[in-house]
SERO-4910 file (N, C-alpha, C, O; in steps of 0.05 Angstrom, whole numbers):
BEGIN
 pado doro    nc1    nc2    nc3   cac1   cac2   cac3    cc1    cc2    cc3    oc1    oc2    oc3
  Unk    A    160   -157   -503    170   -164   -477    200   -166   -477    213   -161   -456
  Unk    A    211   -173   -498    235   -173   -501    253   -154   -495    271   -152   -479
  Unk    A    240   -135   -516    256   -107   -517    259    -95   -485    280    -86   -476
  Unk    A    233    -96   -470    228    -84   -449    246    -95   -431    254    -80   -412
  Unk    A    255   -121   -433    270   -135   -414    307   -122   -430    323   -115   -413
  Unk    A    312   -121   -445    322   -109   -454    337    -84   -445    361    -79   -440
  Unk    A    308    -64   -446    311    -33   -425    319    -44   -403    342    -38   -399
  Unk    A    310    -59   -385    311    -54   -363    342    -73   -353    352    -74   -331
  Unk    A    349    -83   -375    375    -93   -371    400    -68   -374    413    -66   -353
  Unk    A    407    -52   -394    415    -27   -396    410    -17   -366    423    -22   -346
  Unk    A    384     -1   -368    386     21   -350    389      7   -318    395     22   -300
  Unk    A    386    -14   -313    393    -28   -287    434    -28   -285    450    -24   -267
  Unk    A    435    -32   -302    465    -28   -306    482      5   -317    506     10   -320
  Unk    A    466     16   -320    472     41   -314    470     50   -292    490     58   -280
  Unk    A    440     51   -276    438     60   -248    462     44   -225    472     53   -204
  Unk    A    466     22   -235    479     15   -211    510     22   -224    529     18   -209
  Unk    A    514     28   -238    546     47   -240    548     71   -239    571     81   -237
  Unk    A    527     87   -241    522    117   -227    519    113   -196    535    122   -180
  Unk    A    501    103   -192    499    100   -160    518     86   -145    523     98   -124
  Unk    A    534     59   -148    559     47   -148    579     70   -147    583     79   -124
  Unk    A    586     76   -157    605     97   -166    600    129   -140    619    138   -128
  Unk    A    578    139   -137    573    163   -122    573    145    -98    595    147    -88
  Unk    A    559    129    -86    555    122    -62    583    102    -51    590    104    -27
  Unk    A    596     85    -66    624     77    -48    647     92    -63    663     75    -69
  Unk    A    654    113    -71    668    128    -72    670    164    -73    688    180    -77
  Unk    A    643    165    -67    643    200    -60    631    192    -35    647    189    -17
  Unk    A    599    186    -29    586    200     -9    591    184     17    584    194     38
  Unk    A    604    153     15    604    144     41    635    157     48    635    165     72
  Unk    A    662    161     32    680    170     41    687    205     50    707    216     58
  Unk    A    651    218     42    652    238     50    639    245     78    646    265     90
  Unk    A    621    228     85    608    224    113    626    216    133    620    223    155
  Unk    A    647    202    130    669    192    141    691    214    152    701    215    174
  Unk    A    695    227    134    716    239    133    738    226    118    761    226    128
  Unk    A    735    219    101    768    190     97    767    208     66    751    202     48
  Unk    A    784    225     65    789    236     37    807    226     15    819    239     -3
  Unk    A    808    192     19    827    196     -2    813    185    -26    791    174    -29
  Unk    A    839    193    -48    828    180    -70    831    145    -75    852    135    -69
  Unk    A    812    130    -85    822    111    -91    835     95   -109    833    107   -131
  Unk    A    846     76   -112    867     66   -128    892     78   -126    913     67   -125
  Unk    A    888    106   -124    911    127   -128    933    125    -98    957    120    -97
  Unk    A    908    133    -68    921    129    -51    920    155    -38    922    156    -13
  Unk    A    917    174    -51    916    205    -57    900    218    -28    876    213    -26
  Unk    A    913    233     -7    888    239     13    891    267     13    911    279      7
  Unk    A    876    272     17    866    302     17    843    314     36    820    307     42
  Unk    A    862    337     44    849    353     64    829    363     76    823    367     99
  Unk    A    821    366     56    782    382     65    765    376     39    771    369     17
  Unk    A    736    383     52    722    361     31    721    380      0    713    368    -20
  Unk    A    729    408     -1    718    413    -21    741    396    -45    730    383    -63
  Unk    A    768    397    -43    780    389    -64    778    358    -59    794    344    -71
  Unk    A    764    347    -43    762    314    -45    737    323    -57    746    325    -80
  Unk    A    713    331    -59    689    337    -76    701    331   -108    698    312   -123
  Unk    A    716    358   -111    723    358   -143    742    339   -154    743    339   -178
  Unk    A    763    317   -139    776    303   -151    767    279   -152    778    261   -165
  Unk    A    737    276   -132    730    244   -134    711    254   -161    706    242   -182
  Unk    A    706    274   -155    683    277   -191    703    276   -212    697    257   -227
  Unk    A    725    286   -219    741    270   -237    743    243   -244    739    236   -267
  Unk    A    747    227   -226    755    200   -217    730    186   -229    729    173   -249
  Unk    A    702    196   -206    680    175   -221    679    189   -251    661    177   -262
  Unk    A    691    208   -267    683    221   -294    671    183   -309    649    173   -315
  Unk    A    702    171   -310    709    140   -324    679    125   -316    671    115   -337
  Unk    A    656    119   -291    648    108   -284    623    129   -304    612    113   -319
  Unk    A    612    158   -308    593    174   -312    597    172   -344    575    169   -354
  Unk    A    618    174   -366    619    164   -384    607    133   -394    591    129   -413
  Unk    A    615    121   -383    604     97   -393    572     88   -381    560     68   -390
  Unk    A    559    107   -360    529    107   -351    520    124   -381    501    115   -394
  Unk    A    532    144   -389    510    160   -403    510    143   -422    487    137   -427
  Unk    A    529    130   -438    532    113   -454    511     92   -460    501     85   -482
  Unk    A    506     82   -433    489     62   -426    455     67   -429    436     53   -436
  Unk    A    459     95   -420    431    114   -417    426    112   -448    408     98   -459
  Unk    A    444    128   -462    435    125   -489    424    110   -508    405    115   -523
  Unk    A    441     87   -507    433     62   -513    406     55   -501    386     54   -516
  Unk    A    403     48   -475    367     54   -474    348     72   -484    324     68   -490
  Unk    A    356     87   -484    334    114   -503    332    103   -531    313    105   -547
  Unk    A    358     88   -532    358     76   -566    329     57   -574    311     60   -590
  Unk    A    335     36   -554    315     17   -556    286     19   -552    269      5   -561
  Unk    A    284     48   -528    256     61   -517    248     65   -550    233     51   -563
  Unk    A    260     83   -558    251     96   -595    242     69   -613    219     63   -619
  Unk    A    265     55   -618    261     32   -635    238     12   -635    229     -4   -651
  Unk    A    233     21   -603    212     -9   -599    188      8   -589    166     -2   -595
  Unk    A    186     27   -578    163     33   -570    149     56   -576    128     64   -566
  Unk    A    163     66   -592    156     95   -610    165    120   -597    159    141   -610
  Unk    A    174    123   -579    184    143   -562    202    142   -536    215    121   -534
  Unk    A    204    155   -522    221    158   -505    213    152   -473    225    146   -453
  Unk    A    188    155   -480    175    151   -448    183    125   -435    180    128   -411
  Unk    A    191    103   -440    195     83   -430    208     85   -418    203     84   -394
  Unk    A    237     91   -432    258     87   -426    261    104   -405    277     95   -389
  Unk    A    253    127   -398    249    146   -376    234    132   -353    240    134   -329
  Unk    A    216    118   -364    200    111   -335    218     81   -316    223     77   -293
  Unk    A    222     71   -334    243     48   -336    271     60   -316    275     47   -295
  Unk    A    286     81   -322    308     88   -322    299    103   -289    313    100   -269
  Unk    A    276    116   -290    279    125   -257    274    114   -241    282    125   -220
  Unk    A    259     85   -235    251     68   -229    275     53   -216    276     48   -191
  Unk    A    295     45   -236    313     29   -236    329     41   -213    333     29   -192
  Unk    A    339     74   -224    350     81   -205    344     91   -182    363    101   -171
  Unk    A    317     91   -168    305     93   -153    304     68   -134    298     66   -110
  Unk    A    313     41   -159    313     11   -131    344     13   -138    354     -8   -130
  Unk    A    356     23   -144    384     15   -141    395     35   -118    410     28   -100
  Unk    A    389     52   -121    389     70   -104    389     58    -71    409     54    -56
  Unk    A    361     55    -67    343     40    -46    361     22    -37    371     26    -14
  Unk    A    368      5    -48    381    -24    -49    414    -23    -37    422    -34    -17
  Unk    A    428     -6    -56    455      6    -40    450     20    -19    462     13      1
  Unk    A    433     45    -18    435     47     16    422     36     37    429     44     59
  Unk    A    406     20     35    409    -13     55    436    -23     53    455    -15     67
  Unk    A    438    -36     41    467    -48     29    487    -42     44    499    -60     56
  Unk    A    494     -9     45    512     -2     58    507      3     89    525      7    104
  Unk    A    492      3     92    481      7    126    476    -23    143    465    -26    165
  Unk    A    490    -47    117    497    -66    130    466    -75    133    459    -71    156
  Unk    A    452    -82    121    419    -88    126    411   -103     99    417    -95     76
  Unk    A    399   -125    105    388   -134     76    358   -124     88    349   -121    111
  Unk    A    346   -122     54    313   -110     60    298   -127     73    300   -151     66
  Unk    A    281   -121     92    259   -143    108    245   -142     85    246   -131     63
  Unk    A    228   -161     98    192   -174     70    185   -152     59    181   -153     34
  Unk    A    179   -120     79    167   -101     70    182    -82     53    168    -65     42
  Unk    A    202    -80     48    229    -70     33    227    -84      4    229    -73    -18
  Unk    A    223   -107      7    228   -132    -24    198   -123    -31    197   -117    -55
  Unk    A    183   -121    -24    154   -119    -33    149    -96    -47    136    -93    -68
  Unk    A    165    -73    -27    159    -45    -42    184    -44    -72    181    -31    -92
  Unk    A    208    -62    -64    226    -57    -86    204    -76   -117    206    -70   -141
  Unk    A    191    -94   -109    188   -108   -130    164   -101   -141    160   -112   -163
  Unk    A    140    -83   -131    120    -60   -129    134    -39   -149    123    -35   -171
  Unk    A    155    -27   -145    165    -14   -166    180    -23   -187    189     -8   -204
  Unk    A    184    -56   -186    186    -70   -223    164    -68   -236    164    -57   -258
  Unk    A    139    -81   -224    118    -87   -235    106    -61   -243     92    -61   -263
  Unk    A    110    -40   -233     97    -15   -235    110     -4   -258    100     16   -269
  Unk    A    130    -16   -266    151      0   -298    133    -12   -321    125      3   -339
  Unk    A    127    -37   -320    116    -60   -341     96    -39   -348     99    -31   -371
  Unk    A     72    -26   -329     50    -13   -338     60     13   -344     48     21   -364
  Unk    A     79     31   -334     84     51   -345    102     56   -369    106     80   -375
  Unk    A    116     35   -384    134     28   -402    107     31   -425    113     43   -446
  Unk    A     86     24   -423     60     20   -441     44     38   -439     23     33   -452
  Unk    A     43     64   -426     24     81   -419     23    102   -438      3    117   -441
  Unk    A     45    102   -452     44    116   -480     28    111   -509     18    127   -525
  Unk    A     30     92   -508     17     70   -531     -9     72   -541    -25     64   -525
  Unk    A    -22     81   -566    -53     80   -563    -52     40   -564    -35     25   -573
  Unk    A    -77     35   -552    -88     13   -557   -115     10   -581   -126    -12   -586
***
């Protein structure tokens, strides 16, 4: 149980700096129109070279996700004999982090039926984290 809590500590913190990272600095400033770069200040014209310089930019934020990713695959192997966990674990995660930021950003916290389906897909990792496993 440890380890598992473990995974899901990693890849929860991966997904939300992949998704963090694409959703308040590429895709909401590309629906907008507001091309600039941030920190930098940097604005730019049309979306294709705001496309390729915010993917530069998040590069710093996508380095340290795969990093993160890895390191969970580490622990999926070590503790559970393979990799499947950490996969099931890892899309899951980013599937409620996902979920979660775009509510989030649309200014909405989840109603009852939102928290139910996000916490429907924790409980649903626990059994698929084990579905590899002979018993």
């Amino acid at each position: 149980m440890g380890d598992l809590l473990k995974l899901y500590g990693v890849t929860f913190l991966s997904s939300l700096i992949f998704s963090s990272a694409n959703w308040v600095f590429f895709l909401s400033k590309l629906k907008t129109e507001n091309y600039v770069i941030p920190w930098f200040g940097w604005r730019l014209s049309n979306w294709f070279t705001f496309t390729v310089s915010i993917w530069g930019f998040n590069m710093v934020f996508y380095i340290l996700g795969t990093i993160l990713v890895a390191f969970g695959y580490r622990i999926s192997i070590n503790s559970f004999g393979g990799v499947y966990s950490a996969f099931f674990v890892g899309h899951i995660s980013s599937l409620f982090i996902s979920v979660f930021l775009i509510r989030l950003m649309a200014h909405e916290v989840p109603n009852r039926n939102g928290w139910i389906t996000l916490i429907l897909l924790i409980i649903t990792t626990f059994f698929a984290s084990h579905s590899g496993k002979s018993v």
